[in-house]
N, C-alpha and C positions, 0 to 999 in steps of 0.2 A: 712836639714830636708826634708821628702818628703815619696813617696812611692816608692815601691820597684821597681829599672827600669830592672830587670830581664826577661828573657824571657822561663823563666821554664814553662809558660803556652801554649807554643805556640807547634802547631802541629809539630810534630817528622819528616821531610823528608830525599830525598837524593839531596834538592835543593842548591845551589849554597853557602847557609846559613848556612848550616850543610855538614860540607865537608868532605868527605870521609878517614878514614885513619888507620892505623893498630895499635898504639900506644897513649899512653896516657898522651905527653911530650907538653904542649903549646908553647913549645918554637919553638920544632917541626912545629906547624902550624901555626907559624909566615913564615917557609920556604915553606909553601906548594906548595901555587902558583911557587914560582922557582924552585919545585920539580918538577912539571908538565912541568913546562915547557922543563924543561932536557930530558923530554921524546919524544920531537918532534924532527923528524930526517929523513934526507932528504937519507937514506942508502937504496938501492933496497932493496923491501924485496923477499927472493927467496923461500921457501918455505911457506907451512902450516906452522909448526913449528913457523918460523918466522911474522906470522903473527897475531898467538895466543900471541906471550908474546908480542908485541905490542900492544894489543887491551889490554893486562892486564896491563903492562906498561903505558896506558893512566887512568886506572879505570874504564873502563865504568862498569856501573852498571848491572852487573848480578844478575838474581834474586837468592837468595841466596838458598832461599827453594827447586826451580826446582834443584839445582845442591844435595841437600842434600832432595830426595823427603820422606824418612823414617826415619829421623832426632826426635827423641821424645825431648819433651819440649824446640822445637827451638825458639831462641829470637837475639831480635836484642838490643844491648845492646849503649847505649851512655854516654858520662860522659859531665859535665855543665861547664863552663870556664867561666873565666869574674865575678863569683861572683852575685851583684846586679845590677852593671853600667852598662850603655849603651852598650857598647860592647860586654856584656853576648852571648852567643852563644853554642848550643850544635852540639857536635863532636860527630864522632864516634867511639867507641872504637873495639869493632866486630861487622863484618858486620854479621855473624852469632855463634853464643854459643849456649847451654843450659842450663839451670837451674833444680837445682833440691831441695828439704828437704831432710835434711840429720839428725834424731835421734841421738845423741854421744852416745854414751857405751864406758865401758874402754876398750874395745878391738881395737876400733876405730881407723886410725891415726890422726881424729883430736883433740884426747882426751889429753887434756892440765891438765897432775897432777899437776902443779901449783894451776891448780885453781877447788875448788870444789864446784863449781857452775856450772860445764862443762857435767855435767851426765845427760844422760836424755833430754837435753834441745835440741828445733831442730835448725839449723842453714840453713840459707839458703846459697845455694851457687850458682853461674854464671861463670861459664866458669871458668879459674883460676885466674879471677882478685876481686871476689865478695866472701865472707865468711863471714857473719855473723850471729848474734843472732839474731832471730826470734822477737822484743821485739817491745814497743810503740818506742825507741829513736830512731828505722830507720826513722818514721816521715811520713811511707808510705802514698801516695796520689794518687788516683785515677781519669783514664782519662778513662771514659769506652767507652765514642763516637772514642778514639782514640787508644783504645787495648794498652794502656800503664799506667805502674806505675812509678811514681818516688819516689825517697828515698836517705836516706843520709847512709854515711858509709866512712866517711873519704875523704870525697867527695860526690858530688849530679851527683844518676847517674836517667839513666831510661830505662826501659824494654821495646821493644817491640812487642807484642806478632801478630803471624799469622794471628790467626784469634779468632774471637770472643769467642767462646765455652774454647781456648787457653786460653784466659783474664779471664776469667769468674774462668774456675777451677783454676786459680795461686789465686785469690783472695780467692776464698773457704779456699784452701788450706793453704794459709797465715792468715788467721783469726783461721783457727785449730789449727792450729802448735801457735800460739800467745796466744790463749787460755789455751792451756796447759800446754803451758811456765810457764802460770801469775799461775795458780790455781794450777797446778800439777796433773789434773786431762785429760782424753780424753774428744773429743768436742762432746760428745754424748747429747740428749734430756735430758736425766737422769739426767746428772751431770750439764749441765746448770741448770736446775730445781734445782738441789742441791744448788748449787753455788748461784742466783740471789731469790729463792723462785717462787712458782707460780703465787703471783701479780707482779711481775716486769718478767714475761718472754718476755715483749715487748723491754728490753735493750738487752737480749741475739737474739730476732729475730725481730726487727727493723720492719720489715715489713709488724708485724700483730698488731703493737702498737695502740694504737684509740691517736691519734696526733690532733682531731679536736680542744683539748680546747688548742694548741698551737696557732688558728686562732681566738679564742674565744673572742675578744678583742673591747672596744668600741672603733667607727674607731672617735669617735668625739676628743678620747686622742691625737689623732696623728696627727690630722691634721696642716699643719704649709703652711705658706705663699709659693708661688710654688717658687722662687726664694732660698729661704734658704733653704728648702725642696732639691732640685738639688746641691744644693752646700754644704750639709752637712757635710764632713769632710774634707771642704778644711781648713787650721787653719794660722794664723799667728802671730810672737815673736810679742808681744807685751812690755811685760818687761823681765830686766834680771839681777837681785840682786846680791853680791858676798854675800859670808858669812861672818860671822866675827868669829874673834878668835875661831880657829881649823877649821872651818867646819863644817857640817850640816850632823848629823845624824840619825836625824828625821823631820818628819811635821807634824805641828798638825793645820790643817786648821778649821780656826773657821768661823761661820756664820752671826757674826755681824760684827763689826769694823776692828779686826784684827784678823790675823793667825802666827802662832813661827815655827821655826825652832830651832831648841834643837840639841847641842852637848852635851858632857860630863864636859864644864862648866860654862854654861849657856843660856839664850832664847834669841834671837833675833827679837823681834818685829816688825812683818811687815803689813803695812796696806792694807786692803782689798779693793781692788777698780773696778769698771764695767766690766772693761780690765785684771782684772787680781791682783796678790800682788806686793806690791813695798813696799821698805824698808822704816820706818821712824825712823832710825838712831839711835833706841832705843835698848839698848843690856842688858840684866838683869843677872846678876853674881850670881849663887845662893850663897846663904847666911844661913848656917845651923850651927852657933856657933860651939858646939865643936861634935855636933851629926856626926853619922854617914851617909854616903850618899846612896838613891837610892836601900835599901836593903840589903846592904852589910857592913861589921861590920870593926868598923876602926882596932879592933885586928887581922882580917884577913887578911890585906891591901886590900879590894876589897872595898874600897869609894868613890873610884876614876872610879868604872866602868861607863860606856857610860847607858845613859839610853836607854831601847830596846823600850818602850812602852811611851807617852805621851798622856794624858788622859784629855781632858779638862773637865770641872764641873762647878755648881754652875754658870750659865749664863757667862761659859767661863771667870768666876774672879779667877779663880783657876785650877789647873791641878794637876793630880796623876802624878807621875815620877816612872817606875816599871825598876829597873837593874837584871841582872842574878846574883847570888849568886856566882855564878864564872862563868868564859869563859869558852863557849863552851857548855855551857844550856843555858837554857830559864828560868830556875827555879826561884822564888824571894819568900824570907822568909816577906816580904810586900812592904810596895808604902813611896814615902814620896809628902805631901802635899805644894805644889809650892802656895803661894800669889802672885798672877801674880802682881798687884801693888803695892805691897813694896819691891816685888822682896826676898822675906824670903820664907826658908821652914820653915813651922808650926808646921807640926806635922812630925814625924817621925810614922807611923800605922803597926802594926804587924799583921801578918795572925795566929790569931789559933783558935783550934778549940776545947772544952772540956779541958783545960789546956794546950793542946799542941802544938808545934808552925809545921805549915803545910806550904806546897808552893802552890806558883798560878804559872803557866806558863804565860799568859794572863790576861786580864782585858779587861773590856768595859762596855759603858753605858747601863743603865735598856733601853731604848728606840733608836729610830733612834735618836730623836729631843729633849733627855733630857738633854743634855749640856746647853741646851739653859736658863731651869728652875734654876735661882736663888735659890731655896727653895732645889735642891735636894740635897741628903746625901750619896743616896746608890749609888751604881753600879754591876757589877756582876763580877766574877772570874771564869776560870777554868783552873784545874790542870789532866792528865794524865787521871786518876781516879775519880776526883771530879767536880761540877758546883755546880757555889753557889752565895748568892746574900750576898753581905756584905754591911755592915751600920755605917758610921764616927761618928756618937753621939754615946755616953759611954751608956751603961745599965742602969750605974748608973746615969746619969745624969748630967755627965759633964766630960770633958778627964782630964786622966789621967797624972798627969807630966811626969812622967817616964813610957816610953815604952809602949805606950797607946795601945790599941789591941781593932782590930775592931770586931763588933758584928755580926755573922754568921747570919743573921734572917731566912734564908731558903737557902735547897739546897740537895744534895746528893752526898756520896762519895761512889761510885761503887766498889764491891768488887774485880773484873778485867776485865781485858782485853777491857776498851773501847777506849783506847790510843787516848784522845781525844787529837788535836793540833791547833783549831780552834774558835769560835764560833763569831757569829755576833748575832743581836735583829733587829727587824723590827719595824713599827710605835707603835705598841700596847706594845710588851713589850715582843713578842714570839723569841723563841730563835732557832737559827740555829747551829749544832755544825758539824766539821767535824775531820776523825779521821785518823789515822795512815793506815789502811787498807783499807780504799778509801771512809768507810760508812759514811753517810749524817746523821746526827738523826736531827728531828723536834721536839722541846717540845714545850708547851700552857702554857700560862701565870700562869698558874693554876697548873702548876705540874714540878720537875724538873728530878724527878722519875723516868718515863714513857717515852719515847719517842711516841709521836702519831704516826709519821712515820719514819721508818730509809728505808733510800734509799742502796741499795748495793754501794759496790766498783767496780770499773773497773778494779782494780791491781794496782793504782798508791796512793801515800797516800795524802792526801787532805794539803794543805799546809798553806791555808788563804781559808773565805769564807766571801760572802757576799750577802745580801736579800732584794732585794725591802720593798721599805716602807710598802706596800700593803701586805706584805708577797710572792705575786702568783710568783716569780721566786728568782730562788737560783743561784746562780756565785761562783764553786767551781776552788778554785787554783791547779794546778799540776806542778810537773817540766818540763811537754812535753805539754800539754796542757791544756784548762779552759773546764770546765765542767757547762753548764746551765741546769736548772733543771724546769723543770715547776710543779706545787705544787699543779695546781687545780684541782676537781675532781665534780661530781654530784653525789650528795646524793642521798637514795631512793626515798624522795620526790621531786627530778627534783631540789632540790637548788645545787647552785655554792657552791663550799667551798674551803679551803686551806687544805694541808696536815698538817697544824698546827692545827685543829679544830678537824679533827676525821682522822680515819681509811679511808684509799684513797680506798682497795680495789682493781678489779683486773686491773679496764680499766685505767690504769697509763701511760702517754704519755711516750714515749723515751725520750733520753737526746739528747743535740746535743752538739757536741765537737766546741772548737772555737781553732784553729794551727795555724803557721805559714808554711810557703812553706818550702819547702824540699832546697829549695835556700837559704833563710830566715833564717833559722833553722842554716844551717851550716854557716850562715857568721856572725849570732851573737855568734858561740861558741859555742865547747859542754860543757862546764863547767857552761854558761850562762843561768840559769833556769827561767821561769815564777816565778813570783812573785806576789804577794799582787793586785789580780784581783777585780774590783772594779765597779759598777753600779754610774752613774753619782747620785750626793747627791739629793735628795727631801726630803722634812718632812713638806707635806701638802697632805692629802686624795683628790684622785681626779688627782694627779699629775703622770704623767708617767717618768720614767727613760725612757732617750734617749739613750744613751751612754754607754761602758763596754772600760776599761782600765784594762790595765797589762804591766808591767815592763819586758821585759828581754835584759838581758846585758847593751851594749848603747841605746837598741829600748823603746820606748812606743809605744804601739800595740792598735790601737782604732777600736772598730768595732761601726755600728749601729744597736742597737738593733732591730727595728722594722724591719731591712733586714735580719738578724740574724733570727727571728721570723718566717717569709715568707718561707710556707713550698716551693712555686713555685719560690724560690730562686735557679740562675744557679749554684752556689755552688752544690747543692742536686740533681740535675743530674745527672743519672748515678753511683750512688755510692750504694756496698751493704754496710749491717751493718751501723751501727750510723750513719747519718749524720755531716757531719763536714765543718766548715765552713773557708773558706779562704779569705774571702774581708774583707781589713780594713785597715785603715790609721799606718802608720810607720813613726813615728816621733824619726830622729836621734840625738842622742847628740854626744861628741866629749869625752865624761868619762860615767864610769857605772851610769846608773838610782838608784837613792836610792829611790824614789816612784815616782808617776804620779797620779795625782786625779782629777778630775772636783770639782770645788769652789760649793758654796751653790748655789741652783736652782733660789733664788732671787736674783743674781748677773747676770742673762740670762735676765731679764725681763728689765732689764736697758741697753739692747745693741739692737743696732735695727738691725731688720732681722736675729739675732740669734736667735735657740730657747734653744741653751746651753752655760750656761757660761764656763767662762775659764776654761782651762787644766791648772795644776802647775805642773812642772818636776822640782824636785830636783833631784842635785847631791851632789857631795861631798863638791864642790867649790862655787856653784851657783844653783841658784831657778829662773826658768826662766813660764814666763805667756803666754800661748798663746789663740787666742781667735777664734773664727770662722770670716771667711771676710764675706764682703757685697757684694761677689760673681762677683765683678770687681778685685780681684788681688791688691786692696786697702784698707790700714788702714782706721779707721773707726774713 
C-alpha cells in the first residue's frame, strides 16, 4: 500500500535522469550507458566530417529548434518507463516532432470503415508514434509552469512545447477538438451557451465562474489538532478478515454494532470496532422456504443471482436484498426482506405500480441517517425513468401472504429521456440523482417532479453519486474521473442556500474534477474504471465530511477534502478549463477493489489524534480496516 512513487511530476530535462535516445525499447536503455561508451575512440580524427559524426556519435545536445528554426508545432516528445516504482524515469523518444489535429472524413487515410464512430472526430497526432482520439480517456494533465502535457495512449507519454504561447494554443486547441468530440457541435460561444445553458456558462469558461462560495466555509468545522491535521492521510492495516463461503460481493457498513458482507448465499457478520471491522464468526445462510430469491423468479432459474444492492433498515435489524432480473442489467422486479436475526427472508416485496409490475434499478434510504430508525418502513427507488418513495406496510393494513406488493406513496415516472442511473438523499431527505448523459438533478423534499436544479453533463455518464449530509457538495462518479459539485448559492435576500432549496441562478461556482495521473491511470488499466465515489459517512448537522473515496482496479483513491476545496491549492496552478485535482492517497490491494468506504463518523471520535475513522477495502476474498496513524509510523 502506499502512494504513487512515480516521477511523472517531475520537470522534463536533458539531465543525466532522462537520457537521451531515438527509440522507445526499455530494454534498449538498459544498454545505454554501454552504448555510449562504444562511442569513445582513441582514432585520429582527420577531418571536419569526422569530427561532426563524433560529436553526434557522443549525443551532445543540440538545440533542436535552432537546427529546425521554421519547424511549425515543434515538440519534444518523451515516453514514462518504470510504471509507478522507484525506478520510473522518463526517456526520450524525439528529440524533435510535431504535432498536429487532424479532423477524419471518409476520404482521409485515417478513416477506419471498421468503425463508425471514426467521421468527424478529431485525433491528435505526434510525429508517427502518437494517433489518437481527441477524448477525456487520454487523461490529459497539465504542467503550464513547465510547457508540457502528459497523457496516456497505450502508454504515458509527454509533450514538450517551445515556448509558452506553444503550450497555451495546444491546450486551447485540445479542449476544442474535445468539445466537439463530446457534443458534436464546434467550440463556439453559441454552442457552449447551447450546450451548458446561460447559468452554468462558468463550467464552459472556468474563468469567469464566482468560486467564492467554494471558500465560503466555517473554518471552526476544520479545525483538528496540528499533529493529525499534517498527517492526514497517512493510514495503516489494522485489520484483515477472509470471507466466508464464496466471497464477498457486497458491503453494507452499519453504524452501530455491526456491518455484512453479502455474497449470493448469505451475510457475514462482522463487528464494528474503533480500528476498523473484524469478523465475529457469525455467517447467516439465507433462508426463504420455497420462495423465490432477490427478485428473480424460481421459473426463470434466476434465484440464485448475487445480490447487486444490500439495504440496511429498521435500526439495521433488517436489510432489503435487490438482484438484477437477469445478468447484465440492474433491473429488479422488487427487494426481499432479510431478518438479520433469525437470519429468514420475510417478505418476498414486489414493485408495482397501478396493477402493474415495474422495475427499480436502485434503492436507497429516505435519509443519510435513516437506517439508524427502528420505526422506519419506507425507502426510495429509482428506475431509468422513474423515482419514487415506496412503503413495506400493505394499504390495507397488514402484508399480504402471497406476493405482497409494496405501496407507491409518492413519486414520478417521467415520460423520457432522463436515463437516470444514480441517486443519493442527504440529512433531510433531498434527493440527488445522476444520469446517463452526465446531468446532476437536485429535487426538495417536497417534490419529486421538478428538479430545483439540474446541473449539465461534461460528456461522461454519471455512474454512482453521493451528497454531503448538509446537502452543500455533490461527488459525481465517472469512468475517467469524480466530479465535485458545490450546491451553494445567495438568494436575493443575501441568504446561503442549497441548489436543493431554490433556483441557483446565474452565479454557479465551476466544478472541479478529482484524476488520477497519467501514470496512475495507465498502471491501474484501461478496462479499470472509477467506481462507487464516496464522502466519508456523518449523519450529525454541524459535522463536516473530511474525506472522498473511489475504487479503481486494485487502487482506493483517497483525497482530502478541505485541500480538494482550497482554490490556492498547487494542483490549480497553471491550469486552463476546470480545475482538476491530483493529490491523494493510493491505497494498493493485491486483487480488484469491490468498494472502499469510511466507517461511521462516531467510530473517529474513539481513536485518538484521528479525525476520521476507518477506511474498509473489500475485495473478493477479504475486507481489510485501515485507520489513520498517530503520526509516529505506529499502531495505536
Amino acid at each position: 500500500m502506499g502512494g504513487s512513487h512515480s516521477r511523472e511530476g517531475l520537470d522534463l530535462s536533458d539531465s543525466d535522469d532522462y537520457e537521451e535516445r531515438d527509440d522507445q525499447s526499455e530494454s534498449d536503455d538498459d544498454n545505454y550507458e554501454d552504448a555510449q561508451q562504444e562511442h569513445k575512440s582513441t582514432v585520429p580524427v582527420n577531418s571536419v566530417d569526422d569530427i561532426d559524426s563524433k560529436l553526434k556519435a557522443l549525443k551532445l545536445k543540440y538545440s533542436s529548434v535552432q537546427q529546425n528554426p521554421t519547424l511549425k508545432n515543434a515538440v519534444k516528445l518523451y515516453l514514462h518507463i518504470g510504471g509507478n516504482t522507484p525506478k520510473a524515469k522518463w526517456i526520450v523518444s524525439d528529440k524533435i516532432t510535431t504535432y498536429k489535429f487532424v479532423k477524419i472524413d471518409e476520404n482521409d487515410d485515417e478513416f477506419d470503415e471498421d468503425d463508425d464512430n471514426t467521421v468527424g472526430i478529431w485525433v491528435l497526432k505526434v510525429g508517427s508514434k502518437i494517433k489518437a482520439r481527441v477524448s477525456i480517456d487520454l487523461q490529459l494533465k497539465m504542467f503550464g509552469d513547465q510547457r508540457r502535457v502528459d497523457f496516456v495512449d497505450s502508454g504515458v507519454w509527454a509533450i514538450k512545447f517551445m515556448r509558452d504561447e506553444d503550450y497555451r494554443e495546444f491546450v486551447t486547441k485540445f479542449q476544442d477538438c474535445l468539445f466537439e468530440n463530446v457534443h458534436g457541435l464546434k467550440a463556439s460561444d453559441d454552442n457552449k451557451l447551447k450546450v451548458y445553458g446561460k447559468d452554468f456558462m462558468g463550467w464552459a469558461k472556468p474563468e469567469v465562474a464566482d468560486d467564492t462560495m467554494w471558500e465560503k466555509e466555517d473554518d471552526e468545522v476544520w479545525k483538528t489538532p496540528v499533529r493529525a491535521k499534517a498527517r492526514a492521510n497517512d493510514l495503516l492495516e489494522e485489520f484483515e478478515e477472509a470471507a466466508s463461503d464464496g466471497g464477498i460481493q457486497s458491503l453494507a457498513l452499519g453504524a452501530l454494532d455491526n456491518s455484512f458482507l453479502v455474497n449470493d448465499t448469505g451475510v457475514q457478520v462482522v463487528k464494528n470496532f474503533s480500528h476498523g471491522i473484524h469478523g465475529k464468526g457469525v455467517y447467516v445462510k439465507f433462508d426463504n422456504g420455497n420462495k423465490s430469491r432477490f427478485g428473480g423468479s424460481a421459473s426463470s432459474g434466476n434465484s440464485s443471482l448475487t445480490p447487486q444492492k444490500a439495504l440496511l433498515m429498521r435500526g439495521e435489524t433488517n436489510m432489503l436484498l435487490m438482484s438484477p432480473l437477469k445478468e447484465g442489467t440492474p433491473h429488479s422486479t422488487g427487494v426481499n426482506q432479510l431478518d438479520i436475526e433469525t437470519g429468514k427472508i420475510v417478505t418476498e416485496w414486489k414493485f408495482e405500480k397501478d396493477g402493474t409490475d415495474i422495475t427499480m434499478r436502485d434503492i436507497t434510504n429516505d435519509t443519510k441517517g435513516s437506517q439508524l430508525d427502528p420505526s422506519e418502513s419506507t425507502f426510495l427507488g429509482l428506475d431509468d425513468n422513474r423515482l419514487s418513495q415506496w412503503d413495506m406496510r400493505d394499504r390495507r393494513g397488514m402484508v399480504q401472504s402471497n406476493s405482497p406488493v409494496l405501496n407507491w406513496t409518492k413519486g414520478h415516472q417521467f415520460s423520457r429521456g432522463t436515463n437516470f442511473q444514480c441517486f443519493a438523499t442527504t440529512g433531510d431527505g433531498s434527493i440527488v440523482v445522476g444520469s446517463l448523459d452526465g446531468k446532476i438533478r437536485l429535487y426538495s423534499t417536497t417534490s419529486m417532479r421538478q428538479a430545483k436544479t439540474a446541473f449539465p453533463g461534461l460528456g461522461s455518464p454519471i455512474t454512482h453519486v453521493d451528497v454531503t449530509y448538509d446537502g452543500k457538495w455533490i461527488l459525481g462518479t465517472t469512468d475517467t474521473y469524480l466530479i465535485l459539485i458545490c450546491t451553494l448559492f445567495t438568494d436575493k435576500d443575501g441568504k446561503t442556500k442549497t441548489g436543493f432549496s431554490g433556483r441557483m441562478g446565474s452565479k454557479i461556482p465551476a466544478p472541479r474534477l478529482l484524476k488520477l495521473t497519467p501514470v496512475d491511470s495507465h498502471t491501474a488499466g484501461k478496462q479499470n474504471k472509477f467506481h462507487s465515489g464516496r464522502f466519508s459517512w456523518v449523519t450529525e448537522s454541524g459535522k463536516q465530511e473530511r474525506h472522498l473515496v473511489a475504487t479503481v482496479g486494485k487502487f482506493s483513491v483517497i483525497w482530502d477534502f478541505q485541500q480538494v476545496k482550497n482554490s490556492g491549492h498547487e494542483c490549480y496552478r497553471n491550469q486552463q478549463g476546470l480545475k482538476s485535482c491530483y493529490c491523494y492517497k493510493l491505497m494498493t490491494k493485491d486483487e480488484s477493489i469491490i468498494e472502499s468506504r469510511f466507517m461511521h463518523d462516531k467510530y473517529a471520535a474513539a481513536v485518538s489524534d484521528s479525525p476520521e475513522a476507518p477506511l474498509v477495502v473489500a475485495t473478493p476474498m477479504k475486507v481489510t480496516s485501515f485507520s489513520m496513524s498517530d503520526g509516529k509510523g505506529k499502531r495505536r
